[in-house]
DSSP file (Angstrom, degrees, kcal/mol; ACC not computed):
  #  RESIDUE AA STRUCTURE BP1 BP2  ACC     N-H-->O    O-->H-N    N-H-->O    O-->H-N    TCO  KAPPA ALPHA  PHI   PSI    X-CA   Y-CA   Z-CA
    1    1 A X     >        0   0    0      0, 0.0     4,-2.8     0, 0.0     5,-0.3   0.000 360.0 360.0 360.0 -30.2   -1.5   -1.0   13.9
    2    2 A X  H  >  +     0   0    0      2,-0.2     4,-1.1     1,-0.2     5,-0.0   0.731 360.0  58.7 -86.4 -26.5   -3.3   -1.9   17.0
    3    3 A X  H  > S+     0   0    0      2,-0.2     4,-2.0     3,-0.2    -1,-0.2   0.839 113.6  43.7 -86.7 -27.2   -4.1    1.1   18.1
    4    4 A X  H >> S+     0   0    0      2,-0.2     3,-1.5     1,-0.2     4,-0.6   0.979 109.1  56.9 -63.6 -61.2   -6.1    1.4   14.4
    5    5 A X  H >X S+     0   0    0     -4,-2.8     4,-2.1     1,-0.3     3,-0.9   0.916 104.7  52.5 -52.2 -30.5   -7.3   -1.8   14.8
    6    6 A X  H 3X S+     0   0    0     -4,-1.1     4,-0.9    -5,-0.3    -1,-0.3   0.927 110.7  46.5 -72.1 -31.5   -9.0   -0.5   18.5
    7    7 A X  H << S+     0   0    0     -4,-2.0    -1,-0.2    -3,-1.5    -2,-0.2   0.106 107.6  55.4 -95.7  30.6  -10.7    2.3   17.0
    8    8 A X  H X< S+     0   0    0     -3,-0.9     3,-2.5    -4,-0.6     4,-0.3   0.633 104.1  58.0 -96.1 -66.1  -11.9    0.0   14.2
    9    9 A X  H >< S+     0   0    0     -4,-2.1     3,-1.1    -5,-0.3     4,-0.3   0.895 107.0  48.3 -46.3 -51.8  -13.4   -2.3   17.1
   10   10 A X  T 3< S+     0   0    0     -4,-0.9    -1,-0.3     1,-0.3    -3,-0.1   0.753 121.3  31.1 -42.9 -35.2  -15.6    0.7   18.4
   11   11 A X  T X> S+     0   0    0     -3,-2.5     3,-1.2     1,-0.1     4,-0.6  -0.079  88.5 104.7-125.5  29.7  -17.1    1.9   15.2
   12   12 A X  G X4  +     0   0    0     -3,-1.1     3,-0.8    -4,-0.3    -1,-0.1   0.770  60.2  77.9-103.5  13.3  -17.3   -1.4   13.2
   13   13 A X  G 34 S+     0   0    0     -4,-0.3    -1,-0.2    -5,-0.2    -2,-0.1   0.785 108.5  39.5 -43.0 -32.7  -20.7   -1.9   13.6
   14   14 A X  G <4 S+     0   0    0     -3,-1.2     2,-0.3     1,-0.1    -1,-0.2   0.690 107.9  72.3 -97.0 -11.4  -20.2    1.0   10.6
   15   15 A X    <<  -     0   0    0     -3,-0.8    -1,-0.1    -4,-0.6     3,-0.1  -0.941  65.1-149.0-133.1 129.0  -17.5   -0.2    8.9
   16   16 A X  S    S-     0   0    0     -2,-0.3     2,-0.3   114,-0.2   115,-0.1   0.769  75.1 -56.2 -52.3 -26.6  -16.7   -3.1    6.6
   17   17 A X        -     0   0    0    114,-0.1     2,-0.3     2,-0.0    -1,-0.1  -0.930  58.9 -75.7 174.5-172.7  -12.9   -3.5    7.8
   18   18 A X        -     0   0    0     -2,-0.3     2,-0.3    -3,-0.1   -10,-0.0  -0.715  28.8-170.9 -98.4 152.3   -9.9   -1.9    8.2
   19   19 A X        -     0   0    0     -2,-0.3     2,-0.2     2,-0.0    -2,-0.0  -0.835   4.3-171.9-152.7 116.2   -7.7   -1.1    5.5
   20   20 A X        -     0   0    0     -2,-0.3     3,-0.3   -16,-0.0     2,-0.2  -0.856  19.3-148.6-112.9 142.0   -3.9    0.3    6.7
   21   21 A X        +     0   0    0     -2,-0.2    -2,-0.0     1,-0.2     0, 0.0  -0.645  67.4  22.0-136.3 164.3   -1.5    1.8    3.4
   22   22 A X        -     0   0    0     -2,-0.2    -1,-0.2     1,-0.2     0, 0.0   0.521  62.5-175.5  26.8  59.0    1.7    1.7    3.2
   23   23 A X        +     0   0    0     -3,-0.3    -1,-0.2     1,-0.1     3,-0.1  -0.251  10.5 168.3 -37.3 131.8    3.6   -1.3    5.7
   24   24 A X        +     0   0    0      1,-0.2    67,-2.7    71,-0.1     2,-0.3   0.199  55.4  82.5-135.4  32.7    7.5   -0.9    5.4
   25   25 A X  S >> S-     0   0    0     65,-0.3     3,-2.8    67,-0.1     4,-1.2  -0.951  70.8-149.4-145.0  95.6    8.2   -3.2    8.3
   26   26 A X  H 3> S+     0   0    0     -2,-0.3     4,-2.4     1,-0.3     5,-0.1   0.868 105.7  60.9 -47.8 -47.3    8.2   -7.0    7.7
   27   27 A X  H 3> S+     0   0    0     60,-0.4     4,-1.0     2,-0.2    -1,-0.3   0.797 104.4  54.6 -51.6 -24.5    6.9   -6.9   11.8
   28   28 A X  H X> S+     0   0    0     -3,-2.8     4,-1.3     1,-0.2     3,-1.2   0.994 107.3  45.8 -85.8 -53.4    3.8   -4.9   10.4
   29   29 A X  H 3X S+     0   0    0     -4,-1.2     4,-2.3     2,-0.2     5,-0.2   0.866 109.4  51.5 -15.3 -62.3    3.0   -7.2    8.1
   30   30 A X  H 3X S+     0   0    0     -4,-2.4     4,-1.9    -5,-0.2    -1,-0.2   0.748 108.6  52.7 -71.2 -11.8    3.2  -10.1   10.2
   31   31 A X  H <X S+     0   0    0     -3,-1.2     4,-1.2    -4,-1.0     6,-0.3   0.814  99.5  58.7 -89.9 -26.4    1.1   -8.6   12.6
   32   32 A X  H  <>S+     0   0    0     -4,-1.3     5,-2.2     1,-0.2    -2,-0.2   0.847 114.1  46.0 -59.3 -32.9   -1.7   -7.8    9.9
   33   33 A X  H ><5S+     0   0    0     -4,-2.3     3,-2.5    -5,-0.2    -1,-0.2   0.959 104.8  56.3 -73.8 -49.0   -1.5  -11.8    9.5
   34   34 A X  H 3<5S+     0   0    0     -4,-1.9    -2,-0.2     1,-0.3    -1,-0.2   0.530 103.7  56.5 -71.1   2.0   -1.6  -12.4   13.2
   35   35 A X  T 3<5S-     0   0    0     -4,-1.2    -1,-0.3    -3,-0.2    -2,-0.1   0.009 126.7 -99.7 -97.3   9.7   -5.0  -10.3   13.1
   36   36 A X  T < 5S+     0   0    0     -3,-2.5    -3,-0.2     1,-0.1    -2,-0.2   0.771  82.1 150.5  61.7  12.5   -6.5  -12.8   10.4
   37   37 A X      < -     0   0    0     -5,-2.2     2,-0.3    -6,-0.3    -1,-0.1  -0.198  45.6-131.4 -60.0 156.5   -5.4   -9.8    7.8
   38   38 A X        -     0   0    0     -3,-0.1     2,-0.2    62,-0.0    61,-0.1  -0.870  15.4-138.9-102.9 165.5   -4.5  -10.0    4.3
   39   39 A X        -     0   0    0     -2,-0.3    62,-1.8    59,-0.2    61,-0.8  -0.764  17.4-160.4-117.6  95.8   -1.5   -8.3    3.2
   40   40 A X  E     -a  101   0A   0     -2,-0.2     2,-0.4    60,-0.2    62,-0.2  -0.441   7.1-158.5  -7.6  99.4   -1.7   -6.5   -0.1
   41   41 A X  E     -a  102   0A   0     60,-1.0    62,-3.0    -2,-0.2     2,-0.6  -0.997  10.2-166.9-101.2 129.8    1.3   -5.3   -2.6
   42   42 A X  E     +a  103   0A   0     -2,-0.4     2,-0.3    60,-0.2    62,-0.1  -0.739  19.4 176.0 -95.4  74.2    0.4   -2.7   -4.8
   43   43 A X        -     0   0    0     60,-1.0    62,-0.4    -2,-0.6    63,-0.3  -0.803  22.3-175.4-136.1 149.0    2.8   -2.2   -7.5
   44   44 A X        -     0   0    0     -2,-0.3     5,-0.2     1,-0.2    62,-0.1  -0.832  41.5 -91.3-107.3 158.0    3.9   -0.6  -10.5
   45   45 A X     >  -     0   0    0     -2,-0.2     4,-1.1     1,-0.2    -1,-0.2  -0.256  51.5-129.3 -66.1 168.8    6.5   -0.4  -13.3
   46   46 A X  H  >>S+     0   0    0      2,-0.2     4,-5.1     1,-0.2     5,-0.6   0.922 103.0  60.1 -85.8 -35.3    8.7    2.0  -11.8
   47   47 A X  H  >5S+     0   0    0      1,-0.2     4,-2.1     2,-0.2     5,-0.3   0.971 108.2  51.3 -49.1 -42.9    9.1    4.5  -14.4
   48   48 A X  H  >5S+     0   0    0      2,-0.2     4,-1.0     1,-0.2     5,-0.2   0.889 107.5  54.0 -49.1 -44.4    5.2    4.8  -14.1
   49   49 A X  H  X5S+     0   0    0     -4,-1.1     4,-2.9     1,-0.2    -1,-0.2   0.887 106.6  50.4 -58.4 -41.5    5.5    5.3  -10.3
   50   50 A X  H  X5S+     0   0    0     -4,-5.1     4,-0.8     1,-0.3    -1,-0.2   0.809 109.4  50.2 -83.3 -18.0    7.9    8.2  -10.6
   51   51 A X  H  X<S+     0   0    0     -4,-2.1     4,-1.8    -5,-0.6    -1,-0.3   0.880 108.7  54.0 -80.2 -15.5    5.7   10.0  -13.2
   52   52 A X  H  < S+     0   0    0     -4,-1.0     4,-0.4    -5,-0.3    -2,-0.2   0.896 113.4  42.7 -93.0 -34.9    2.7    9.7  -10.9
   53   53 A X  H >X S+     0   0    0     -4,-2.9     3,-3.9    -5,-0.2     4,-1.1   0.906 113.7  45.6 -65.7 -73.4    4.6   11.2   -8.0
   54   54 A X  H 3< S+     0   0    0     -4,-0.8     4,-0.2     1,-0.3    -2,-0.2   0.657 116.4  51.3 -50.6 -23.0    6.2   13.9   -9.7
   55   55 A X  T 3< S+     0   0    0     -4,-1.8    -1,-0.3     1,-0.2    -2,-0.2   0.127 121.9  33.0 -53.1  -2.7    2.5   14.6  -11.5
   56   56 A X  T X> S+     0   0    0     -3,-3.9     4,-1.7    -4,-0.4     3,-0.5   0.217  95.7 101.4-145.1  11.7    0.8   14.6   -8.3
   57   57 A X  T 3<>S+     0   0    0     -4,-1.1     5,-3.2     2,-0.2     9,-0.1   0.825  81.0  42.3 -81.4 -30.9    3.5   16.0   -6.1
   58   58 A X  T 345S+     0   0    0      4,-0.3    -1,-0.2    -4,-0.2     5,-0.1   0.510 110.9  62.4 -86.9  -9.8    2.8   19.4   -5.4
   59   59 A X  T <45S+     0   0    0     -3,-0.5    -2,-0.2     1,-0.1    -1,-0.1   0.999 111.4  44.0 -48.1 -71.3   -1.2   18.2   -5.0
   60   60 A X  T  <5S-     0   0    0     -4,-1.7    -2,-0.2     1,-0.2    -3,-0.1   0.317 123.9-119.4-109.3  -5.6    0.3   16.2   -2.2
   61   61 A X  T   5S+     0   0    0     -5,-0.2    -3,-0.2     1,-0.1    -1,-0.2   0.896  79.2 124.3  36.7  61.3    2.3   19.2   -1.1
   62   62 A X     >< +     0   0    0     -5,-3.2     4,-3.0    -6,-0.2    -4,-0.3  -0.173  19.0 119.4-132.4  23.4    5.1   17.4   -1.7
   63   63 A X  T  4 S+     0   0    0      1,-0.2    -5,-0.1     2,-0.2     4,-0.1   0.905  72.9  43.0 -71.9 -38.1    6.9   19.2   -4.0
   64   64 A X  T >4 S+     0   0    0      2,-0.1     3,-0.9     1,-0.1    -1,-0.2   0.915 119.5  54.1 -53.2 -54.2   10.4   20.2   -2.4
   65   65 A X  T 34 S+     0   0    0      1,-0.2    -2,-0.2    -8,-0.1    -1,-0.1   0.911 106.8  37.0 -61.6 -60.4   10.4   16.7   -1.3
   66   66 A X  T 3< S+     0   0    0     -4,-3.0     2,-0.6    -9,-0.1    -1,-0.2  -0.092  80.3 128.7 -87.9  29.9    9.8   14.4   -4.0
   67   67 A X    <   +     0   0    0     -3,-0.9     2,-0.4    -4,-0.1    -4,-0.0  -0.898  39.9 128.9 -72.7 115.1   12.1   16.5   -6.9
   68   68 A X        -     0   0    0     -2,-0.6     2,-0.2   -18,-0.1    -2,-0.1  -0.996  63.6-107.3 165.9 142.1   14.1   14.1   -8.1
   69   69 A X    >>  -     0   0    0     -2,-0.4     4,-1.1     1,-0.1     3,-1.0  -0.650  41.7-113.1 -91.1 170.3   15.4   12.4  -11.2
   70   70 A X  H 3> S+     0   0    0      1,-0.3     4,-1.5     2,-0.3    -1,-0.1   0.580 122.3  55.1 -82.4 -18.9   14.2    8.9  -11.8
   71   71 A X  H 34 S+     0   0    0      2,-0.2    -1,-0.3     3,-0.1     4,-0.2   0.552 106.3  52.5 -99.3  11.9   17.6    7.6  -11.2
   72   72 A X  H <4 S+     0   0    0     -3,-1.0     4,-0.5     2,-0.1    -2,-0.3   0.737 112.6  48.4 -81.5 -57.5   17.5    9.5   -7.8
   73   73 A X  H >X S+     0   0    0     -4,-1.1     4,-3.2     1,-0.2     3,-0.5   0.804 110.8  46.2 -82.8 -41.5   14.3    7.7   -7.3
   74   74 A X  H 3X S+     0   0    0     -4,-1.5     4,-2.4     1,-0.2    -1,-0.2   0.849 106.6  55.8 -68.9 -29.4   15.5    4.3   -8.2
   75   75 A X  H 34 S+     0   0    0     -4,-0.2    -1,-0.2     1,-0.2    -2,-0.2   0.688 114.6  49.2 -87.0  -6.8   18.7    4.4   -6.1
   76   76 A X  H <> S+     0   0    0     -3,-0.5     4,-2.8    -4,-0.5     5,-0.2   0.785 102.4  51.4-116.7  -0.6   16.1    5.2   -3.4
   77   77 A X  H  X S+     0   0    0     -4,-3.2     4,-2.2     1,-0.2     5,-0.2   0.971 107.5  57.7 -60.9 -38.1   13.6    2.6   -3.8
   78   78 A X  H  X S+     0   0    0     -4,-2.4     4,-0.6    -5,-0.2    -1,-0.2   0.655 104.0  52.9 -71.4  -2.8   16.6    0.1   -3.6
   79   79 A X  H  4 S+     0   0    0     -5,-0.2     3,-0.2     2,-0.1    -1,-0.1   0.952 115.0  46.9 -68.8 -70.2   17.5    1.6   -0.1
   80   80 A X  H  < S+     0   0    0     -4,-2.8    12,-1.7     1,-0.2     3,-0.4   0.670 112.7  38.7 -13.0 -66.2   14.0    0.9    0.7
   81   81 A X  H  < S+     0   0    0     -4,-2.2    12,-1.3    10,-0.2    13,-0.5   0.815 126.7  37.4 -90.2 -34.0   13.2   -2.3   -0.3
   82   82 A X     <  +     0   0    0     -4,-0.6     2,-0.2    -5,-0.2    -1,-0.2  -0.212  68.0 134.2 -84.1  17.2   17.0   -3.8    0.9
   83   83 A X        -     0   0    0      7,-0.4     2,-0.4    -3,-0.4    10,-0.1  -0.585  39.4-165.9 -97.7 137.8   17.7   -1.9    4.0
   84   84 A X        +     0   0    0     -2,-0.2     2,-0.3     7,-0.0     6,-0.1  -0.991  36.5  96.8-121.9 145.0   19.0   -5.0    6.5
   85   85 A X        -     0   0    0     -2,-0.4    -2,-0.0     4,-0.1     0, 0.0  -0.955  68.3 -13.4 177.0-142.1   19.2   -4.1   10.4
   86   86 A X  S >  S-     0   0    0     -2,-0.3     3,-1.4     1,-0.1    -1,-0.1  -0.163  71.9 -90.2 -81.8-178.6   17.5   -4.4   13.3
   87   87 A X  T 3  S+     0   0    0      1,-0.3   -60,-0.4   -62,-0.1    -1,-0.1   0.689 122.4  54.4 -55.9 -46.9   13.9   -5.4   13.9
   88   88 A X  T 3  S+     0   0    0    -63,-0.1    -1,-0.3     2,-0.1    -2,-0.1   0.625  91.0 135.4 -96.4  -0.3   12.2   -1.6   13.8
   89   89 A X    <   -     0   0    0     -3,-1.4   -63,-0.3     1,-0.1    -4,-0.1  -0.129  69.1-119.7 -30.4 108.7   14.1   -1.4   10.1
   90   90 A X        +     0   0    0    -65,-0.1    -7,-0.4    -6,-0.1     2,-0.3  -0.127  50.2 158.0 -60.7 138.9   12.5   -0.2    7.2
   91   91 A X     >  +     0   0    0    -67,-2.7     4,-1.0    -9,-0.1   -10,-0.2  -0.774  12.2 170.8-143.7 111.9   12.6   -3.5    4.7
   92   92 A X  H  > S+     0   0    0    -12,-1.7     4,-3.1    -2,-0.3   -11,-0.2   0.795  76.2  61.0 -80.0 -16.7   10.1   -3.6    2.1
   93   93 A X  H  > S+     0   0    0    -12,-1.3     4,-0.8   -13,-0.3   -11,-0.1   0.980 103.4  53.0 -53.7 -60.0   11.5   -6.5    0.2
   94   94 A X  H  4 S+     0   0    0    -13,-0.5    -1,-0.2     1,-0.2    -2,-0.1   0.807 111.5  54.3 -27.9 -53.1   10.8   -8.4    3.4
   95   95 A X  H >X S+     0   0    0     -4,-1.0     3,-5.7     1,-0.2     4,-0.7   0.963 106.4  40.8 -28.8 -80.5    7.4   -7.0    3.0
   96   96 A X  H 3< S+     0   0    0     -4,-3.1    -1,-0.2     1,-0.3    -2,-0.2   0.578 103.4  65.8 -66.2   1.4    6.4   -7.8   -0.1
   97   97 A X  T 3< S+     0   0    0     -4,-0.8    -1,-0.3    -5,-0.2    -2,-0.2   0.731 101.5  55.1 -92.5  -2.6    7.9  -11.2    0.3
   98   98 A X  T <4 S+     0   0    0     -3,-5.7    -2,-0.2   -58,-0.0   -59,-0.2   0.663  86.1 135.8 -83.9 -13.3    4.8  -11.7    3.4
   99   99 A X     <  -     0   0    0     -4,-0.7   -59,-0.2     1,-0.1     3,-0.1   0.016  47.9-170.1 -64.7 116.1    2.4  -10.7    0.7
  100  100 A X  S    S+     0   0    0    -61,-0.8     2,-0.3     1,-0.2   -60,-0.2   0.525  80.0   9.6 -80.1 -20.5   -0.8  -12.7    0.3
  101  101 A X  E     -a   40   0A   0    -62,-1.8   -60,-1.0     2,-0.0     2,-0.5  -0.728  64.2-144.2-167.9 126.4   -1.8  -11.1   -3.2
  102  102 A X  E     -a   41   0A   0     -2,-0.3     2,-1.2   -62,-0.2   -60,-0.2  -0.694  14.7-165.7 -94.2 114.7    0.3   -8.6   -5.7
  103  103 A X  E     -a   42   0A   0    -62,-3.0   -60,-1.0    -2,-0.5     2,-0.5  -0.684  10.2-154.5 -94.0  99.7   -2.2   -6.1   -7.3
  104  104 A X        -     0   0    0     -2,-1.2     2,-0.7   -62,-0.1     3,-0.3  -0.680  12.3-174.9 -92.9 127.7   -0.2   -4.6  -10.4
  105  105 A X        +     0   0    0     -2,-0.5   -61,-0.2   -62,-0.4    -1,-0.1  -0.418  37.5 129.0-123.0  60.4   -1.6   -1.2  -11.1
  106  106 A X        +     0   0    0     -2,-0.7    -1,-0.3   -63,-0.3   -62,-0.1   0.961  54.6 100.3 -65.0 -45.8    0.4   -0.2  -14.3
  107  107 A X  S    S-     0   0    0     -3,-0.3     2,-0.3     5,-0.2     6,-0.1   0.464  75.2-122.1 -67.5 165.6   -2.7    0.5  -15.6
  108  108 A X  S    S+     0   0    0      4,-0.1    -1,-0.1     3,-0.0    -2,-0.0  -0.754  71.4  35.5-110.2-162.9   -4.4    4.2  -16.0
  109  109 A X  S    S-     0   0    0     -2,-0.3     4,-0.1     2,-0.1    -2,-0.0   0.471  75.4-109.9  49.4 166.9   -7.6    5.1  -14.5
  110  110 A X  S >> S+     0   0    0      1,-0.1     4,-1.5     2,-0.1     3,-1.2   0.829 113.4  59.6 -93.3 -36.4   -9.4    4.2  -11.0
  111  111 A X  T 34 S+     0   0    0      1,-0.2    -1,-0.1     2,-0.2    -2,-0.1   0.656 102.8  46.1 -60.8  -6.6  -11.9    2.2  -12.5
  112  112 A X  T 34 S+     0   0    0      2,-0.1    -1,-0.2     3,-0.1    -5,-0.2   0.577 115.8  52.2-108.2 -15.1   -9.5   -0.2  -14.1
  113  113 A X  T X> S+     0   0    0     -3,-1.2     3,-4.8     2,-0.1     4,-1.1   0.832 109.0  44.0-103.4 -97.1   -7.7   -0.4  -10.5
  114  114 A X  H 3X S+     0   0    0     -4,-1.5     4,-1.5     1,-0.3    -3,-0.1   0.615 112.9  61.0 -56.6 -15.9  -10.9   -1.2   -8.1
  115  115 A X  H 3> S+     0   0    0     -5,-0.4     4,-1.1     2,-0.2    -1,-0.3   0.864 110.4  36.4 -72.8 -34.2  -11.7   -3.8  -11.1
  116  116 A X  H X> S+     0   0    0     -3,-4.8     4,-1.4     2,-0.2     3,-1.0   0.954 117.4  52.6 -72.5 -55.2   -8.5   -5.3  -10.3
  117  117 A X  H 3X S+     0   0    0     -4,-1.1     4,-2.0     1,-0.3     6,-0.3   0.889 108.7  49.0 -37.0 -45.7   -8.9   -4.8   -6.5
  118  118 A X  H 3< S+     0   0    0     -4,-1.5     5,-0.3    -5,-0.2    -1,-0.3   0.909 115.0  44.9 -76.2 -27.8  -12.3   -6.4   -6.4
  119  119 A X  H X< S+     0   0    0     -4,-1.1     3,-4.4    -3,-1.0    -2,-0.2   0.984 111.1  52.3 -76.5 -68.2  -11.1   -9.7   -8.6
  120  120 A X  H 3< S+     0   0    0     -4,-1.4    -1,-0.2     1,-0.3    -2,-0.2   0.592 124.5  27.7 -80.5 -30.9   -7.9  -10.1   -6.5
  121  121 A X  T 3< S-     0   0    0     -4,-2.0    -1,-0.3     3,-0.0    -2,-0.2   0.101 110.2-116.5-104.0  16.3  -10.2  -10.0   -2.8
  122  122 A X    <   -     0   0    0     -3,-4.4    -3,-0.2    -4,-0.2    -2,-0.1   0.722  51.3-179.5  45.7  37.6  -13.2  -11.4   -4.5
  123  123 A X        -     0   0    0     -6,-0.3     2,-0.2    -5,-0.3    -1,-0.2  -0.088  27.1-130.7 -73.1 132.3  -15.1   -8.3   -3.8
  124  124 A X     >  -     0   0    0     -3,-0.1     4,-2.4     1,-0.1     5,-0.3  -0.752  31.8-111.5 -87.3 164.7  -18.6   -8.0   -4.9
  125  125 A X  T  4 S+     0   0    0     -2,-0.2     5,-0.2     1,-0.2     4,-0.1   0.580 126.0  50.0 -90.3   6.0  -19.1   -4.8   -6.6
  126  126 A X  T  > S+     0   0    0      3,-0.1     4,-1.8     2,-0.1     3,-0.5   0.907 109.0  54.8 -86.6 -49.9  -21.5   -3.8   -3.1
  127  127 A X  H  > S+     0   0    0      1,-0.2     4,-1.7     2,-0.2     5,-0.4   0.972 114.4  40.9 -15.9 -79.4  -18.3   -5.1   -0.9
  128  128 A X  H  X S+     0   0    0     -4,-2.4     4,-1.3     2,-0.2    -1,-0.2   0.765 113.0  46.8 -60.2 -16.4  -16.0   -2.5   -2.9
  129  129 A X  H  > S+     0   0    0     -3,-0.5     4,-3.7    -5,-0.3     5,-0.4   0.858 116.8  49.5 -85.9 -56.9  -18.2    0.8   -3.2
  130  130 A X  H  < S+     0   0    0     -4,-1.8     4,-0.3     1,-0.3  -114,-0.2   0.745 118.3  34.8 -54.0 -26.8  -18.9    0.3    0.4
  131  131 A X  H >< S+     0   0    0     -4,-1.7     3,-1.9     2,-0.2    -1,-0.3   0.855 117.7  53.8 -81.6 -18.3  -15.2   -0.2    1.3
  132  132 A X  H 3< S+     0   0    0     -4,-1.3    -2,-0.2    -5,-0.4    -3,-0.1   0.901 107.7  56.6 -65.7 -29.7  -14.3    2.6   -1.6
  133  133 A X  T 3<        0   0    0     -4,-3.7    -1,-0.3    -5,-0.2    -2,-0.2   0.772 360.0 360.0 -67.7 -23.7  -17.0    4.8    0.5
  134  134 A X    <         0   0    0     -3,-1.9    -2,-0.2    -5,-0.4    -1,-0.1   0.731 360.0 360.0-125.2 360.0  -15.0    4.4    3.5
């Protein structure tokens, strides 16, 4: 995270912000705060999630990997989100419980998404094409 945020600092003269996907570390999170960040959860029903992976999975070349039944997939999202240990642990729960604002993207299309996106950070629609451009 820092080391994005330092080549963010170089170029942002070009750039609206930073934007970093997918935290699974309650410490990554908190540092995104301790940077004056927001943190963002992004979420969907889950049956919906697992058709959009398995629909997009072999784009992503990700096919071997993400074959799985949806009760494959659930028993490992609870791994995920519930994992307790030490500090470098994956926890998402943790995550989403640092969460300044829950975006739910049940919906289909991108347009219908960045509409939500722009309401939920109080984007102007120049804000969002320019971060959507970058």
């Amino acid at each position: 995270m820092d080391k994005a945020v330092a080549e963010y600092e170089k170029a942002k003269d070009r750039y609206a912000g930073v934007v970093m996907a997918s935290l699974r570390n309650p410490g990554e999170a908190d540092r995104v705060h301790g940077l004056g960040g927001t943190v963002v959860w992004v979420d969907a029903d889950p049956r919906i999630r697992y058709e959009r992976i398995q629909t997009n999975a072999a784009a992503r070349g990700r096919a071997a990997e993400d074959s799985k039944t949806f009760e494959q997939f659930l028993a490992e999202e609870k791994v995920e989100m519930s994992q307790a240990g030490d500090a470098a642990t994956l926890d998402m729960s943790a995550v989403k419980e640092r969460c300044d604002i829950v975006i739910n993207n049940d919906d289909s299309g991108q347009d219908r998404f960045r509409q939500k996106i722009e309401q939920a950070l109080d984007l102007g629609a120049k804000d969002a094409d320019r971060a959507g451009n970058q």
